[in-house]
KESETI-871343 format. One record per residue (C-alpha): residue number from 0; x, y, z. Coordinates in steps of 0.5 Angstrom, whole numbers, padded with zeros to 4 digits, always signed. Layout:
<pts>
@pos->NUM X->X Y->Y Z->Z
...
</pts>
This chain:
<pts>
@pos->0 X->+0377 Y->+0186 Z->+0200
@pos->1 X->+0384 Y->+0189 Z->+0197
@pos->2 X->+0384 Y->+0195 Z->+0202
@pos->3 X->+0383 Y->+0189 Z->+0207
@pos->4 X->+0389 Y->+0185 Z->+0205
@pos->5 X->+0394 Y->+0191 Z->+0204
@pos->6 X->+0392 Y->+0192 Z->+0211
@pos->7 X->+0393 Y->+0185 Z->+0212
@pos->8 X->+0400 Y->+0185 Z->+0210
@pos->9 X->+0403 Y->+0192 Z->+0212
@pos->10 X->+0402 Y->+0189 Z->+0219
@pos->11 X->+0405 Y->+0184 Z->+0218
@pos->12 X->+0411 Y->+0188 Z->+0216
@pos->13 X->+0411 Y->+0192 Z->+0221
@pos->14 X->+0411 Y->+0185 Z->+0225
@pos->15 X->+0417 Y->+0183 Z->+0222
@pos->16 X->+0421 Y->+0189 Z->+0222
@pos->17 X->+0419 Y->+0191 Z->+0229
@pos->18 X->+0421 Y->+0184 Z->+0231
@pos->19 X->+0415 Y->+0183 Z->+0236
@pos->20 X->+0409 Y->+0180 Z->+0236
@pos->21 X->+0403 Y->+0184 Z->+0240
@pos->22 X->+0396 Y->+0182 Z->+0241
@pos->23 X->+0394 Y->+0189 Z->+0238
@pos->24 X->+0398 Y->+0187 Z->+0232
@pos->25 X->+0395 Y->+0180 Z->+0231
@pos->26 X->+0388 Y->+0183 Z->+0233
@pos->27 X->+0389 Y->+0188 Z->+0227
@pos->28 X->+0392 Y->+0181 Z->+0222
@pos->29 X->+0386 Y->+0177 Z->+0224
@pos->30 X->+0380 Y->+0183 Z->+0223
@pos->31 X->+0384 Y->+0185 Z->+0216
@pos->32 X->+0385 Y->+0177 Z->+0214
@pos->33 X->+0376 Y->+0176 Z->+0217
@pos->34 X->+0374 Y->+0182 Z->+0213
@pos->35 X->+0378 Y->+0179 Z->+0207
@pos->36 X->+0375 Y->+0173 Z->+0207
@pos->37 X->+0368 Y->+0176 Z->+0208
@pos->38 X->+0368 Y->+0180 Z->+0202
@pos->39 X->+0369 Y->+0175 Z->+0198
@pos->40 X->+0363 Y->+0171 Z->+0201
@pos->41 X->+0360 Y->+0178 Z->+0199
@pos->42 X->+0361 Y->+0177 Z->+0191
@pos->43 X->+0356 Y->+0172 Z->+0189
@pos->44 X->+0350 Y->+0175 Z->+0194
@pos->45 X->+0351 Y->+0182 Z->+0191
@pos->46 X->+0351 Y->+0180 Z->+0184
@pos->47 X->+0345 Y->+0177 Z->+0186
@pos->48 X->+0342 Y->+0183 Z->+0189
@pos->49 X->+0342 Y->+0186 Z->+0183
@pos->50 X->+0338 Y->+0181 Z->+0179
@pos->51 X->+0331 Y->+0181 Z->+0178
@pos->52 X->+0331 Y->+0173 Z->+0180
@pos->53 X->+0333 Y->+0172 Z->+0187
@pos->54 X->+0334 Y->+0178 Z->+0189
@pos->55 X->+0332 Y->+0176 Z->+0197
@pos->56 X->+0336 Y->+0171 Z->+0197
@pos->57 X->+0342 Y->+0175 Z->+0194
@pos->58 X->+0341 Y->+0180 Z->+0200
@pos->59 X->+0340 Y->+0176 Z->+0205
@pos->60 X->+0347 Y->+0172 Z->+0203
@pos->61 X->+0349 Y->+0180 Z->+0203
@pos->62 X->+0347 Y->+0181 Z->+0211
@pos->63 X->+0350 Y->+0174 Z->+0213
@pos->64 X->+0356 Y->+0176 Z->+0210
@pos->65 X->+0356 Y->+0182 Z->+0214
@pos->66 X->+0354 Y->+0179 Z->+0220
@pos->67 X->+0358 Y->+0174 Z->+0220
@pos->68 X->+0364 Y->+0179 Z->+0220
@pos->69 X->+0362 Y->+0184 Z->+0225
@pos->70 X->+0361 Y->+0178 Z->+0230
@pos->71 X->+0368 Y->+0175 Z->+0228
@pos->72 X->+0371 Y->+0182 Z->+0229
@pos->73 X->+0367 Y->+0183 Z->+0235
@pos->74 X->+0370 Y->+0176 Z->+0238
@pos->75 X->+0377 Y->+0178 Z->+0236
@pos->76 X->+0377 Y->+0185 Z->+0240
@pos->77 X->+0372 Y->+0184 Z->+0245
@pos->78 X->+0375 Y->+0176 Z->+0246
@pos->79 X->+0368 Y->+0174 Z->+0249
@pos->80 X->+0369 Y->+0168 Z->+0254
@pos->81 X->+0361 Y->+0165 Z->+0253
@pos->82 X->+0360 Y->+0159 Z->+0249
@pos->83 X->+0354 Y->+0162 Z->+0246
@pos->84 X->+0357 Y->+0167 Z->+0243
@pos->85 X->+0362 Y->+0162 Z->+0239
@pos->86 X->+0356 Y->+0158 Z->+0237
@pos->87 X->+0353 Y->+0164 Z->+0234
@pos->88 X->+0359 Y->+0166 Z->+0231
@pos->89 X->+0360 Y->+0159 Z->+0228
@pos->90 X->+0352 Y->+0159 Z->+0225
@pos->91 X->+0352 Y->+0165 Z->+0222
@pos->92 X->+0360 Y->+0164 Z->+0219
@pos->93 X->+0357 Y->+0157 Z->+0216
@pos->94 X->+0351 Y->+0160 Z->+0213
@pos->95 X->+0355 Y->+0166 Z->+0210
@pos->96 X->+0359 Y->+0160 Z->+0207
@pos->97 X->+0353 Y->+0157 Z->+0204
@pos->98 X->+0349 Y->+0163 Z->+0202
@pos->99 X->+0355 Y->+0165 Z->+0197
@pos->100 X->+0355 Y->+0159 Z->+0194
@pos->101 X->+0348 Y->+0158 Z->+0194
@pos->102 X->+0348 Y->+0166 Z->+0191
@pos->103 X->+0353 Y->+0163 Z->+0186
@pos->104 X->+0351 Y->+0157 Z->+0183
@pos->105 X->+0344 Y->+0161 Z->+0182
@pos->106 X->+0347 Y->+0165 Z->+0178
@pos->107 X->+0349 Y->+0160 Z->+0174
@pos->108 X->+0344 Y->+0158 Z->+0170
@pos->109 X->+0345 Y->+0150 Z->+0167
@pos->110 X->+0342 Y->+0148 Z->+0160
@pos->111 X->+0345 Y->+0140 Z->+0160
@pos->112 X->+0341 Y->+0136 Z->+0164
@pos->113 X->+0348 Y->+0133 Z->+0167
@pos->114 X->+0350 Y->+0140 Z->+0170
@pos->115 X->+0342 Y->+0141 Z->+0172
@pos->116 X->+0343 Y->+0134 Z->+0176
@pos->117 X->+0349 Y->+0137 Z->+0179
@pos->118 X->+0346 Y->+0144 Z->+0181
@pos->119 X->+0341 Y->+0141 Z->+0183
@pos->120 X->+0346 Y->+0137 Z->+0188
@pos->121 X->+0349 Y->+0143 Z->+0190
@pos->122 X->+0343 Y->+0147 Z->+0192
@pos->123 X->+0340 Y->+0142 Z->+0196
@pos->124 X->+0346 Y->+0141 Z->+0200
@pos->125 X->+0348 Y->+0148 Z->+0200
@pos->126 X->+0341 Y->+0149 Z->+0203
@pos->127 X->+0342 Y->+0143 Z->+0207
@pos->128 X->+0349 Y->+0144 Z->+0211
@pos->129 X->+0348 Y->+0150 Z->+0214
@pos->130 X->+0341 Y->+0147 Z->+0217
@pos->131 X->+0344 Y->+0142 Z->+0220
@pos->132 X->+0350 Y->+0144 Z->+0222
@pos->133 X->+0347 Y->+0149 Z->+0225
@pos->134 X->+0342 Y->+0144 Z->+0229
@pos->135 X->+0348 Y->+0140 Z->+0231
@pos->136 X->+0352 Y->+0146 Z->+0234
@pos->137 X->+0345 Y->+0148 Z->+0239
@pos->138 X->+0344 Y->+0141 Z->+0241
@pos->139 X->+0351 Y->+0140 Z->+0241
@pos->140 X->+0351 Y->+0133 Z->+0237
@pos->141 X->+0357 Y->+0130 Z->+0237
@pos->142 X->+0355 Y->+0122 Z->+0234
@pos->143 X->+0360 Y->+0120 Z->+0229
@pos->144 X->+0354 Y->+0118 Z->+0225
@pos->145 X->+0351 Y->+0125 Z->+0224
@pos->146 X->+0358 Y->+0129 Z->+0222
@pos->147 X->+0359 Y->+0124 Z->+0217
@pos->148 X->+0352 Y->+0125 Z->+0213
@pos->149 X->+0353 Y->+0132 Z->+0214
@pos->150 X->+0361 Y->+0131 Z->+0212
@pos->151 X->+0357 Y->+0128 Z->+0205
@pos->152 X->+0353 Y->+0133 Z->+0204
@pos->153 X->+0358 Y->+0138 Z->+0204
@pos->154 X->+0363 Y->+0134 Z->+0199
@pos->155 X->+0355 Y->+0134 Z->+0195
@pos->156 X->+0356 Y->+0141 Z->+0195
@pos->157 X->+0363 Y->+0143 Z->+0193
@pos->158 X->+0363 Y->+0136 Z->+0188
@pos->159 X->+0356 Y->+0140 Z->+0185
@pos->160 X->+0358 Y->+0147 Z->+0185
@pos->161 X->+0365 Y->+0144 Z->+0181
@pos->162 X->+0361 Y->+0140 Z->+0177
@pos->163 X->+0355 Y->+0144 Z->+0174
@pos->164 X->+0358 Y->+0149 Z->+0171
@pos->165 X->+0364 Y->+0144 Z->+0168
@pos->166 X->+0358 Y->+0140 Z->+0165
@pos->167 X->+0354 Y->+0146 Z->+0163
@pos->168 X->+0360 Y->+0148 Z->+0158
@pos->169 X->+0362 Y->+0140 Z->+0156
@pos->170 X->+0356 Y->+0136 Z->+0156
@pos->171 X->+0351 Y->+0132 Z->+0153
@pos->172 X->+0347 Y->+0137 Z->+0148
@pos->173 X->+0343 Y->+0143 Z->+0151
@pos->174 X->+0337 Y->+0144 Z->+0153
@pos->175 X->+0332 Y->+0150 Z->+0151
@pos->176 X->+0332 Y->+0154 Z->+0156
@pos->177 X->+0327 Y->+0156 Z->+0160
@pos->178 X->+0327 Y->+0164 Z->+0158
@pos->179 X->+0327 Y->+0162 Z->+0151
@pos->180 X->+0322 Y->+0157 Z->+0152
@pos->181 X->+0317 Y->+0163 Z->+0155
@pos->182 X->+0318 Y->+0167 Z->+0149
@pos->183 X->+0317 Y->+0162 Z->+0144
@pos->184 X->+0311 Y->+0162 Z->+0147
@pos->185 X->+0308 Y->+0168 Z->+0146
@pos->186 X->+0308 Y->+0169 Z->+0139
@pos->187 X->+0306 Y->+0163 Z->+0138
@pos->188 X->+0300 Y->+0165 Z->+0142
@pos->189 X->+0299 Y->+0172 Z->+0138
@pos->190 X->+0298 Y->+0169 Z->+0133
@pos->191 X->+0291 Y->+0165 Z->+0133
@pos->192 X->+0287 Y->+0171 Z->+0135
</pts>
């Protein structure tokens, strides 16, 4: 992600120095910056990944991510004029964005029942969003109505994400959680053989 915006900048000082503007040299700019962009989307599904839980949701915000580079670079060099192919590019974006906040929030794991409600919000619409934009954008769905409901689920999403682990660190007092639940069974159920 650094290497990709040193690029990023190095060609926008040879830009400047140069004095011209290029359609290579903005090609270079726009792939440098989209490869930033993904490998940050790329974070939380591979701490994910690494994980014993979730570790297929972790890898599919991986391939999403990488996919969703590929077709943006891919865009930019070979500027393909099919709709379609924009289309595609815009799902698998919207499902990349999701996916990692998806991936991050399932890392987090909230013990206040304030931050459970709002993880809980923010994984429901992270799963929700892409599918409906996803939809809307095959069918070409341009009702006012849809989009604001989709809008609201995005803003639930954003609004959840910030909040869960806000309300997690200050909030009404913990809940066990469900790992310590599990353990403080067993020896509980040692005990009366």
């Amino acid at each position: 992600m650094l290497a990709s915006l040193a690029a990023a900048a190095l060609v926008v000082v040879v830009m400047a120095l140069l004095g011209e503007y290029t359609k290579t040299r903005g090609r270079l700019l726009l792939t440098a910056l989209s490869l930033a962009g993904f490998c940050l989307l790329a974070l939380a599904p591979s701490a994910l990944a690494k994980r014993d839980r979730y570790t297929a949701i972790g890898v599919g915000g991986l391939a999403a991510a990488c996919l969703g580079f590929l077709l943006v670079a891919a865009g930019t060099w070979a500027t393909p004029g099919a709709d379609a192919y924009w289309k595609a590019t815009a799902i698998v974006s919207i499902g990349a964005v999701s996916g990692a906040q998806l991936c991050w929030l399932l890392l987090l794991e909230p013990r206040r029942a304030p931050a459970r409600a709002a993880w809980w919000t923010a994984v429901g619409a992270a799963g929700l969003v892409p599918v409906l934009t996803g939809v809307a954008i095959i069918v070409e769905i341009k009702a006012p109505p849809f989009w604001w409901v989709v809008f609201f689920a995005i803003i639930a999403q954003i609004a959840g994400g910030f909040a869960a682990p806000a309300l997690n660190r200050w909030g009404f007092p913990r809940l066990p959680s469900l790992r310590r639940r599990a353990n403080q069974a067993e020896p509980a159920g040692e005990d009366q053989e």
